[in-house]
C-alpha positions as CSV (number, residue, x, y, z in Angstrom):
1,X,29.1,12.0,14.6
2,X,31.3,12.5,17.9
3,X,33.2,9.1,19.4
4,X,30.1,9.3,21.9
5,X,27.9,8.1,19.0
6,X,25.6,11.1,18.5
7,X,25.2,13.0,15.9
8,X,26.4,16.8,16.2
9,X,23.5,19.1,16.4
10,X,23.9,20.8,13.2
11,X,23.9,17.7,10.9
12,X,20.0,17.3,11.7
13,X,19.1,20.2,12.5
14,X,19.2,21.1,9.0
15,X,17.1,17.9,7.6
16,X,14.1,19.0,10.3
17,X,14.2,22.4,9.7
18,X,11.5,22.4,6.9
19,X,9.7,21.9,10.0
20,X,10.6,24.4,12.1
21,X,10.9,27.7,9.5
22,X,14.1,29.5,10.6
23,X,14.2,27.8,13.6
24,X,16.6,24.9,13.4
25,X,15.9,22.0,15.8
26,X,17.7,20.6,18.5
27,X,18.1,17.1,17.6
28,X,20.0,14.0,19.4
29,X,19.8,10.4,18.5
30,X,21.1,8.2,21.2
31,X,22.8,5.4,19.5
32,X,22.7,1.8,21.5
33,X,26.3,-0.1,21.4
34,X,26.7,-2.4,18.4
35,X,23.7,0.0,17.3
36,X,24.3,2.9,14.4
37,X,20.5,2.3,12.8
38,X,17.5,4.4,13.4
39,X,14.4,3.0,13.7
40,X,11.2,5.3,13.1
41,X,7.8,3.4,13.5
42,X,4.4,4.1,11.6
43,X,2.3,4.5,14.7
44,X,1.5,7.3,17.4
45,X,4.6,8.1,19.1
46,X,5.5,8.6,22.8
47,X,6.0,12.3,24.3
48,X,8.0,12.4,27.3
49,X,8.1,16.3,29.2
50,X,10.8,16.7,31.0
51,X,10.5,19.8,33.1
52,X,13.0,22.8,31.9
53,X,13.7,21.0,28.5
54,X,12.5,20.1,25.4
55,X,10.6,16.8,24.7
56,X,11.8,13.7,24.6
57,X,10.3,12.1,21.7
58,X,10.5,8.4,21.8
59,X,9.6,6.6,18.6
60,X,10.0,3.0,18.8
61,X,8.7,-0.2,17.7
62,X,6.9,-1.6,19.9
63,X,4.2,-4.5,19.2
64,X,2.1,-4.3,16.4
65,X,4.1,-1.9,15.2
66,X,5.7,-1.2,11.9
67,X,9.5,0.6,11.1
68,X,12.0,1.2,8.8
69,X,15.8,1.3,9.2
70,X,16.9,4.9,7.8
71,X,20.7,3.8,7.6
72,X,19.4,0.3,5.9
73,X,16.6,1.0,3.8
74,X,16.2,-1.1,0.8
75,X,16.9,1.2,-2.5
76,X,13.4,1.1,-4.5
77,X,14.4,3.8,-7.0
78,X,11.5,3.5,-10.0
79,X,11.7,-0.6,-9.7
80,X,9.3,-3.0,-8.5
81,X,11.6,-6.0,-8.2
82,X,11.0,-10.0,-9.1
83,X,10.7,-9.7,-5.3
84,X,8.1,-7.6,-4.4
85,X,7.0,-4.3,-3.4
86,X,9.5,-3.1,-0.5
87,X,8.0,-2.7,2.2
88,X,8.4,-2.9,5.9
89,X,8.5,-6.6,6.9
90,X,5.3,-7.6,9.3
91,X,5.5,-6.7,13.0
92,X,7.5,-9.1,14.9
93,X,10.1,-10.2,12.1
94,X,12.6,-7.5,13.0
95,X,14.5,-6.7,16.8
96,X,12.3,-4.1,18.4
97,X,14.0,-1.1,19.6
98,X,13.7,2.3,21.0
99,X,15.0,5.3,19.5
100,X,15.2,8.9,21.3
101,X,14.6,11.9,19.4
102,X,14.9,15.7,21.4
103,X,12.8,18.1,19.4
104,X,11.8,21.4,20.4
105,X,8.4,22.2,21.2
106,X,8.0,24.5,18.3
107,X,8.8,21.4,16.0
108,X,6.9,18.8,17.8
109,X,4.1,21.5,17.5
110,X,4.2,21.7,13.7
111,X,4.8,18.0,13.0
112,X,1.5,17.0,14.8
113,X,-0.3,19.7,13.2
114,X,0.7,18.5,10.0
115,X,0.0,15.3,10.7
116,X,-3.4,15.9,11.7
117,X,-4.3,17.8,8.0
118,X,-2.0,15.1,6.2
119,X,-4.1,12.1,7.7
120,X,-1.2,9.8,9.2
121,X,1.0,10.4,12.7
122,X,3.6,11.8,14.1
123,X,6.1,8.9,12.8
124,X,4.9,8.2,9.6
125,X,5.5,11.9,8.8
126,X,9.4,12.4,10.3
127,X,10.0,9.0,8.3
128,X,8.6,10.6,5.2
129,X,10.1,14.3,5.8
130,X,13.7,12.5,6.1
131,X,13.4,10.3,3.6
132,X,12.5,12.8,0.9
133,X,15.8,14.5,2.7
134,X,17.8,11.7,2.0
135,X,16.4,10.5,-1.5
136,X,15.1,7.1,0.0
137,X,11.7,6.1,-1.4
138,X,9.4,4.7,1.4
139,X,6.7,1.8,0.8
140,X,4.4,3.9,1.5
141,X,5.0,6.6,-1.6
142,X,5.5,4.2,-3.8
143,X,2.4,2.1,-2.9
144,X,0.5,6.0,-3.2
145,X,2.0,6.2,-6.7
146,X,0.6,3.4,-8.0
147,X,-3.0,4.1,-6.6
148,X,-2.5,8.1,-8.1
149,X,-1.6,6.1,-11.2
150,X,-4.8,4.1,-11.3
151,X,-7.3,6.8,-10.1
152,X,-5.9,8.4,-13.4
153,X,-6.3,5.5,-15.7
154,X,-9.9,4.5,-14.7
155,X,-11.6,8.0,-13.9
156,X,-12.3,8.9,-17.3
157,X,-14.3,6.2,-18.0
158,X,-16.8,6.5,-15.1
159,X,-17.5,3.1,-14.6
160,X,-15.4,3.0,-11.4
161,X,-15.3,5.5,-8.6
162,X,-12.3,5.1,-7.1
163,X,-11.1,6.4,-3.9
164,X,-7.9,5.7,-1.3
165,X,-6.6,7.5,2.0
166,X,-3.0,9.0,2.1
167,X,-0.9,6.8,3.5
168,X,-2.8,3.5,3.4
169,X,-2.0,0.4,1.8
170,X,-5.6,-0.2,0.0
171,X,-7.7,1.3,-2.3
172,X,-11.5,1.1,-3.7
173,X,-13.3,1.7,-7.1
174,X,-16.6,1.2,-6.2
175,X,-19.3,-0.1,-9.5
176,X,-22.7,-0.3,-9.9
177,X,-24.4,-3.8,-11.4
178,X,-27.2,-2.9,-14.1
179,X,-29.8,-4.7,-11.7
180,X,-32.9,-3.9,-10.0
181,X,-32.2,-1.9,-7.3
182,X,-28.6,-1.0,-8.6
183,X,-27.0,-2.3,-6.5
184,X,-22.8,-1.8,-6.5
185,X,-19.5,-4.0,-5.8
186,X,-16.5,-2.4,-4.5
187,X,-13.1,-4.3,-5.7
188,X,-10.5,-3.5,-2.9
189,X,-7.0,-3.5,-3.6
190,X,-5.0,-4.1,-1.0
191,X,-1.5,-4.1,-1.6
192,X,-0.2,-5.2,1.7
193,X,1.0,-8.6,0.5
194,X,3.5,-11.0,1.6
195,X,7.0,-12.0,0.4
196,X,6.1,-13.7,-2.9
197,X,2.2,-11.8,-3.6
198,X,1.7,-8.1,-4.5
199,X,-1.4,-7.9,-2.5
200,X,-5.0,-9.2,-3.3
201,X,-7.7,-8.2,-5.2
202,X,-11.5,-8.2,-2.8
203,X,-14.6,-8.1,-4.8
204,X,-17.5,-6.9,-1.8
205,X,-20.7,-7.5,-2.7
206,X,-23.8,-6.8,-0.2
207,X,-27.4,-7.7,-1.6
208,X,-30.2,-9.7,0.2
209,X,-31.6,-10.8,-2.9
210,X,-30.8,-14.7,-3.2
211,X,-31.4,-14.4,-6.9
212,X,-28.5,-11.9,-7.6
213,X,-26.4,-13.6,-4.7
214,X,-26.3,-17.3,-6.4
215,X,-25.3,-15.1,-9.5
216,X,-23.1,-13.5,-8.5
217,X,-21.9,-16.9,-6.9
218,X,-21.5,-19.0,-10.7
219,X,-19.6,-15.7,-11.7
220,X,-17.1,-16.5,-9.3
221,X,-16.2,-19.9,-9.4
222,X,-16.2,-19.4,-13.0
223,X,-13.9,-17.0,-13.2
224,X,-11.6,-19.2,-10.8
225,X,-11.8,-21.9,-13.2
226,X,-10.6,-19.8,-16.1
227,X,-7.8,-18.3,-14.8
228,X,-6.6,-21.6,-13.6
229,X,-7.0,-23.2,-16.5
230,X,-5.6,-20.3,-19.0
231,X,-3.3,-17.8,-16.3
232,X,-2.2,-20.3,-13.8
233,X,0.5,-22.2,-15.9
234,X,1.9,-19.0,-16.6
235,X,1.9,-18.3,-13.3
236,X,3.8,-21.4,-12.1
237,X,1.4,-22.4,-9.4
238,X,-2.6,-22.2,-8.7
239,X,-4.5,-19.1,-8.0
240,X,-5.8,-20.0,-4.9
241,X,-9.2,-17.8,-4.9
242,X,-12.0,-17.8,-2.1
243,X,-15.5,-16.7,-1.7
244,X,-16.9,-15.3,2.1
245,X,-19.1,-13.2,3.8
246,X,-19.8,-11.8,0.5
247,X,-16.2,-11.5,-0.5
248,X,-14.6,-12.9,-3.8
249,X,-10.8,-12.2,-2.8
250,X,-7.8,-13.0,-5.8
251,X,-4.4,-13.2,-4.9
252,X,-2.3,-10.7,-7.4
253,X,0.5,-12.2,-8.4
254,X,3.7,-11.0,-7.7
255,X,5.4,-10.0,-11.5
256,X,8.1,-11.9,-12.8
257,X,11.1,-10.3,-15.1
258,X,12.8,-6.9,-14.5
259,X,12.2,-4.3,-12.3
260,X,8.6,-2.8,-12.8
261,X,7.8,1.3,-12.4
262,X,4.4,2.3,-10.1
263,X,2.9,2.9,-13.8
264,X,3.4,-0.7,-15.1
265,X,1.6,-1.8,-11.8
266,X,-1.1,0.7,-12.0
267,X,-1.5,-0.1,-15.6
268,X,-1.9,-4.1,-15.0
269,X,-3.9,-3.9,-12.1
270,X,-6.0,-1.1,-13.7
271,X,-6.6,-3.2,-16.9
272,X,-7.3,-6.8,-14.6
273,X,-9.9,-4.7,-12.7
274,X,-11.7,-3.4,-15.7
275,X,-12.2,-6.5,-17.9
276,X,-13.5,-8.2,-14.3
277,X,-15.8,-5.7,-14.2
278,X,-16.6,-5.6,-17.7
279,X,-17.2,-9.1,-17.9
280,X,-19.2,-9.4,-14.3
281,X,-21.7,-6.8,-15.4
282,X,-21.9,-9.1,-18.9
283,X,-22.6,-12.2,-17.5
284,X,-25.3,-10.7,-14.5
285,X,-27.1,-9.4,-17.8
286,X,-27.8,-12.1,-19.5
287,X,-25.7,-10.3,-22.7
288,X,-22.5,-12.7,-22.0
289,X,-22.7,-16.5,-21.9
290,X,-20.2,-18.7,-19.9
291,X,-18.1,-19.6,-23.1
292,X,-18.3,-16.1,-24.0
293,X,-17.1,-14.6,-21.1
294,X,-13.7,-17.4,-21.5
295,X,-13.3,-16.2,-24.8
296,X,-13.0,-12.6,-24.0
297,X,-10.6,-13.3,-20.8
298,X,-8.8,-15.9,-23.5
299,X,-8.7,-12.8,-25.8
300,X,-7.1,-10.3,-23.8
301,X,-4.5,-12.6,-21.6
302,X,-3.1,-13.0,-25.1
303,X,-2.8,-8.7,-24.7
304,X,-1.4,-8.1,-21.7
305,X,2.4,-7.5,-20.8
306,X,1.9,-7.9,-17.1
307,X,0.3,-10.7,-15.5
308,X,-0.6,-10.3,-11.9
């Protein structure tokens, strides 16, 4: 970096250049007095043209939208901390800034195209492609870990499809109910959660028959009751459940203890998911009482090494 605050042309040039083939990029950052972060946000981008020169690319964080600090990023490594998922903090809890990039057209070319087959933007991917550079682990890999992880743990048992985008912060294994008409819930994990919750858990339902709906309804608040009565106290606190527009949505619990990898998340939430399901399509069919489906939850809290 020069006493002007920029960084010489050849120090970046070589982090983008996976971008640009043999063609190394033309890159300044301006840096703001007092400044000496860069700020990349997770939606679409400005493009500036300036006639006779390459694009000013501006990526900023404006309202709404989401960023990471490159020079501050929090070091995941393989942990999950007693914290929480890293992550970016929520829109509006961090000093909005603008950052300018100078890219050639040739990169700004292959960036967007790449974008476009990968599914996300312009931002999202320069965030990724440098922090792979620099060996910084964004929220969004690891969150993608853990839903690679349990796609692999529940696809051999066919009883849930599942299926996420690249880059997003949910997933969905979608089951079908042994009912008339089959009809199928989707649980949607969504691990977007706050400072002290890993995400939640959404069980969508959509029937019109009232019969499966009050059902469906008794499976619910029964399950709520359980775990309040036999996970809660472990927990430290109530699991504060709730039932809408034909929506059961669980708080996951945050994990206490050491650091946890992507695979003991998968694993946990993989494993909560399957004995709801298990149990759900028990109870709809008459095989599994009440009592019988608190017994079998009873039975395998006393298994698991991860409560959520």
């Amino acid at each position: 970096m020069n006493p002007d605050g920029i960084l010489e042309r050849q120090q970046l040039g070589a982090v983008l250049a996976p971008l640009t083939g043999n063609h190394s990029a033309h890159v300044q950052i301006v840096i703001e007095p007092g400044g000496g972060q860069i700020v990349f946000g997770l939606d679409a981008v400005e493009v500036k043209m300036r006639k006779g020169a390459r694009p000013a690319v501006i990526v900023h964080d404006g309202k709404g939208r989401a960023g990471y600090r490159v020079g501050a990023a929090q070091p995941l490594g393989n942990a999950l901390t007693e914290r929480g998922l890293a992550r970016a903090q929520p829109a509006g809890e961090r000093n909005q800034r603008t950052r300018c990039l100078t890219l050639s057209d040739e990169v700004v070319r292959e960036v967007d195209a790449l974008a476009h087959r990968l599914g996300t933007n312009r931002s999202a991917l320069v965030n990724r492609i440098l922090s792979e550079y620099v060996s910084v682990p964004t929220p969004e890999r690891r969150i993608n870990d853990i839903f690679e992880a349990i796609e692999a743990l529940v696809s051999p048992s066919r009883e849930l499809v599942p299926f996420f985008a690249p880059n997003s912060q949910s997933m969905s294994l979608k089951s079908s109910l042994a009912y008339k008409y089959r009809p199928t819930v989707k649980y949607e994990v969504d691990l977007g959660g706050g400072e002290d919750t890993l995400g939640t858990l959404n069980v969508v339902f959509r029937t019109q028959s009232a019969e499966l709906i009050a059902a469906l309804t008794d499976f619910f608040r029964l399950w709520a009751r359980i775990e309040n009565a036999c996970l809660a106290p472990a927990l430290g606190g109530t699991i504060a459940c709730s039932l809408y527009d034909g929506r059961f949505v669980r708080p996951l619990a945050m994990p206490r203890g050491h650091a946890r990898s992507a695979e003991d998340i998968a694993g946990a939430i993989s494993a909560y998911v399957q004995l709801f399901d298990r149990l759900l399509k028990g109870y709809l069919s008459g095989d599994l009482s009440a009592k019988d489906v608190e017994l079998a939850y009873r039975g395998d809290l006393r298994g698991r090494g991860l409560l959520i």
